[in-house]
N, C-alpha and C positions, 0 to 999 in steps of 0.2 A: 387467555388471549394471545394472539400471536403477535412479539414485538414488532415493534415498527421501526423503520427505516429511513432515515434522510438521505435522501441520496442527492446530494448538493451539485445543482449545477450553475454553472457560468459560463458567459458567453464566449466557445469555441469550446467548450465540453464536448465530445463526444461520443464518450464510452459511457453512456449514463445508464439509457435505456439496458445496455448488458449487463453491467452490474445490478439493475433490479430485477430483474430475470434472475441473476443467480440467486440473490436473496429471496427472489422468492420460490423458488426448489427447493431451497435451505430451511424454509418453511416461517419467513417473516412476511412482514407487509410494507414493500419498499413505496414510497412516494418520493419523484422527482419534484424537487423545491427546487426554484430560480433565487439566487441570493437577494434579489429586489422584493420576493415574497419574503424575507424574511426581516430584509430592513424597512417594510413596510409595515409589518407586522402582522401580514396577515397567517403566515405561520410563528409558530412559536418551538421554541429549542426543545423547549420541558416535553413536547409532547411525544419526544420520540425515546426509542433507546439504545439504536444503534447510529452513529455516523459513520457514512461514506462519500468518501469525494476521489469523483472516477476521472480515467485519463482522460486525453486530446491537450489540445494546445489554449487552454486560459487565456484571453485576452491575448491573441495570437502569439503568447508567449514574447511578446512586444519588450520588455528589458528584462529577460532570462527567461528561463521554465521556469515558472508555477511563482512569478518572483510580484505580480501582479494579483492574484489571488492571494498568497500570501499576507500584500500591503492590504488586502479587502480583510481579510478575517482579522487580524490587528487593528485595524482602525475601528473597524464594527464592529464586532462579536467577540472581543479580546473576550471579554467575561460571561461569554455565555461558553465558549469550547474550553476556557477554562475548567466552569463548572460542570461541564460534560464530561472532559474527562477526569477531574478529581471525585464525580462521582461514580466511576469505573465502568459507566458505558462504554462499550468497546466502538470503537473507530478505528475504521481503514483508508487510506489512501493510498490510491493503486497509480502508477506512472507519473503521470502531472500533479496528481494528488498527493504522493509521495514527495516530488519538489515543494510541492506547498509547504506540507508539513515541516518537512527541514527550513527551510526558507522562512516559515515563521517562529521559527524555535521551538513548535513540537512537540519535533526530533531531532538528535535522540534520548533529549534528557526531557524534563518538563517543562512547562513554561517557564514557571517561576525562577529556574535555574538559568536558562538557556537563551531568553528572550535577547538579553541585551548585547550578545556574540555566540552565534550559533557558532558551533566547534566543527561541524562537519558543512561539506554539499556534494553535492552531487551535479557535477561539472561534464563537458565536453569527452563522451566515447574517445576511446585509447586510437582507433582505427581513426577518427576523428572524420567519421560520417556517419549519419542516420543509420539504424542497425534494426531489419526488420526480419526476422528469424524466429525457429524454435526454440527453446533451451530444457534443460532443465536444471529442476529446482530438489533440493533435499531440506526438509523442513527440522529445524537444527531445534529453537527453544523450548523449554518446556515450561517456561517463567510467560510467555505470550502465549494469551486466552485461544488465538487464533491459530495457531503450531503445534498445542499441546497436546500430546497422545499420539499425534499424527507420523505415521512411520515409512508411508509409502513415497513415494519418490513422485512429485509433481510435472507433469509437462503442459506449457501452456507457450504461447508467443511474448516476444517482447516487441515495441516498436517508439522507440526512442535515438533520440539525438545527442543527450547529457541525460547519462544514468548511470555516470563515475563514481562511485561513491568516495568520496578522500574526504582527508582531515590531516591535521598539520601536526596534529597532538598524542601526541602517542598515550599521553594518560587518558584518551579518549579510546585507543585501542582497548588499552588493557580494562578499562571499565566495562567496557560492551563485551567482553569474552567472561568478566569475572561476574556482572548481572544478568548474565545471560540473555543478552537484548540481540545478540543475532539471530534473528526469526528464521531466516533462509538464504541458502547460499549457490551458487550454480555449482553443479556439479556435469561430468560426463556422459552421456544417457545409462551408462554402465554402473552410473551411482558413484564413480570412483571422483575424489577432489580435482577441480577444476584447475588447480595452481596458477591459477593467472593465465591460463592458455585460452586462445581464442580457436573458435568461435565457445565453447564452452561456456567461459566468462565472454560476452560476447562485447563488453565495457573495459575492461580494466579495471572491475572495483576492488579497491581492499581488503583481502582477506575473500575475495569470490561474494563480496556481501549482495546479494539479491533484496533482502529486506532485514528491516531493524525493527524493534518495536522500545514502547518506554520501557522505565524501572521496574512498572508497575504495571506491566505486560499487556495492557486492554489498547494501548495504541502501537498499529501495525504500521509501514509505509513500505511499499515494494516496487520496485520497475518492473517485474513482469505483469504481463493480463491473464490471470487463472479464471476468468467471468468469462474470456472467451473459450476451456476445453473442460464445461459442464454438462457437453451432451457426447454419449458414445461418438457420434457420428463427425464430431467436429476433432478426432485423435486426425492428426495429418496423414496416417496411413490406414485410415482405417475402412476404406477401399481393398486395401491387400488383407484384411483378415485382423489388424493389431488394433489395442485395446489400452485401457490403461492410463494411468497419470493425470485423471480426474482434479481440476482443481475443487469441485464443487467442498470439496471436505473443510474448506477453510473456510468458507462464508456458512456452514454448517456448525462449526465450532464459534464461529462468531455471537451466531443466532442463538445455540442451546446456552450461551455464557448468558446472553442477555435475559434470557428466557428466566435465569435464575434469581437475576437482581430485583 
């Protein structure tokens, strides 16, 4: 059977409907759930085996990104994403989804670890406005379900406002380079390191981080949207003849992990 998908939304979600279109190319069975269908109970966590919680502006991002979705999965479901991911179903949150996650501690350690003072966020663009462009991405870890194997150079859009990734801690640096929990980094369309240079890194995050994943590799959180360049036709030049830099491969990897558990 082909795994299944939660693709979590709330109100001012946006990117839902694209992310289950990519999962399902990727070859699962994604169903958009409303988080009121799930504190009601008429869905249930157990029945799925992938989570996703896709961009847009959560609860109009009303006291931060994703800082309102965040207080909803703590308060509700503290023990069910737990269990979700201490059971290594893979989860992704892509833009907004990615603020959550951090936001709720997570990322980029685990819950248990992280809940009580998240170590990182991801704060207010270096340029210090809305940043809606292409980038790319070079998929670095091999420790994250979703990056692993993966060698080709990623091009998708970003469209964010705070997707700074910092932290204050440098025993946080050095942990995330030594568990290899940098999923993905911006790089130059040439592949070459972004060094902090704009528009490349088109944030200011540290170390070019595009995305983190846990210790324990099955949760992802990224600023860019790879759900938006899963069809030839959507490469930005691909009117002129070019090709290429396919996200689809990560919600591909996502899905064959799940596929195994």
């Amino acid at each position: 059977m082909k795994p299944r998908v939660l693709v979590l939304h709330a109100d001012g979600a946006n990117r839902d409907h694209e992310a289950a279109q990519a999962f399902e190319l990727a070859g699962a069975t994604p169903e958009i759930v409303h988080l009121n269908q799930l504190r009601a109970r008429k869905r249930r966590w157990a029945e799925y085996q992938l989570l996703a919680i896709p961009g847009g502006f959560s609860y109009a991002d009303a006291l931060g990104a994703g800082k309102l979705l965040a207080l909803e999965l703590h308060a509700y479901f503290a023990d069910e994403v737990e269990r979700f991911i201490d059971d290594g179903k893979p989860v992704i949150g892509i833009c907004n989804g990615f603020q959550a996650l951090v936001k709720a501690g997570l990322l980029p350690f685990t819950p248990h670890a992280s809940r009580r003072m998240p170590a990182a966020t991801l704060t207010f663009n270096k340029q210090g406005r809305f940043e809606c462009r292409w980038v790319t991405l070079r998929p670095q870890s091999q420790t994250c379900v979703w990056t692993c194997g993966l060698d080709d150079l990623i091009t998708c859009p970003i469209a964010h406002g705070e997707g700074n990734f910092q932290t204050n801690h440098q025993s946080l640096i050095t942990n995330l380079t030594a568990n290899d929990q940098i999923a993905l980094t911006y790089t130059h369309p040439d592949g070459s390191p972004a060094n902090g240079e704009y528009p490349a890194n088109p944030n200011g995050s540290l170390l070019d981080i595009a995305g983190i994943c846990n210790p324990a590799g099955n949760v992802l959180g990224l600023m860019p949207h790879p759900e938006n360049h899963i069809h030839p036709w959507q490469h930005p030049r691909h009117a002129r003849g070019e090709s290429g830099g396919s996200g689809l491969a990560l919600f591909e990897n996502g899905v064959k992990y799940a596929a195994r558990l």
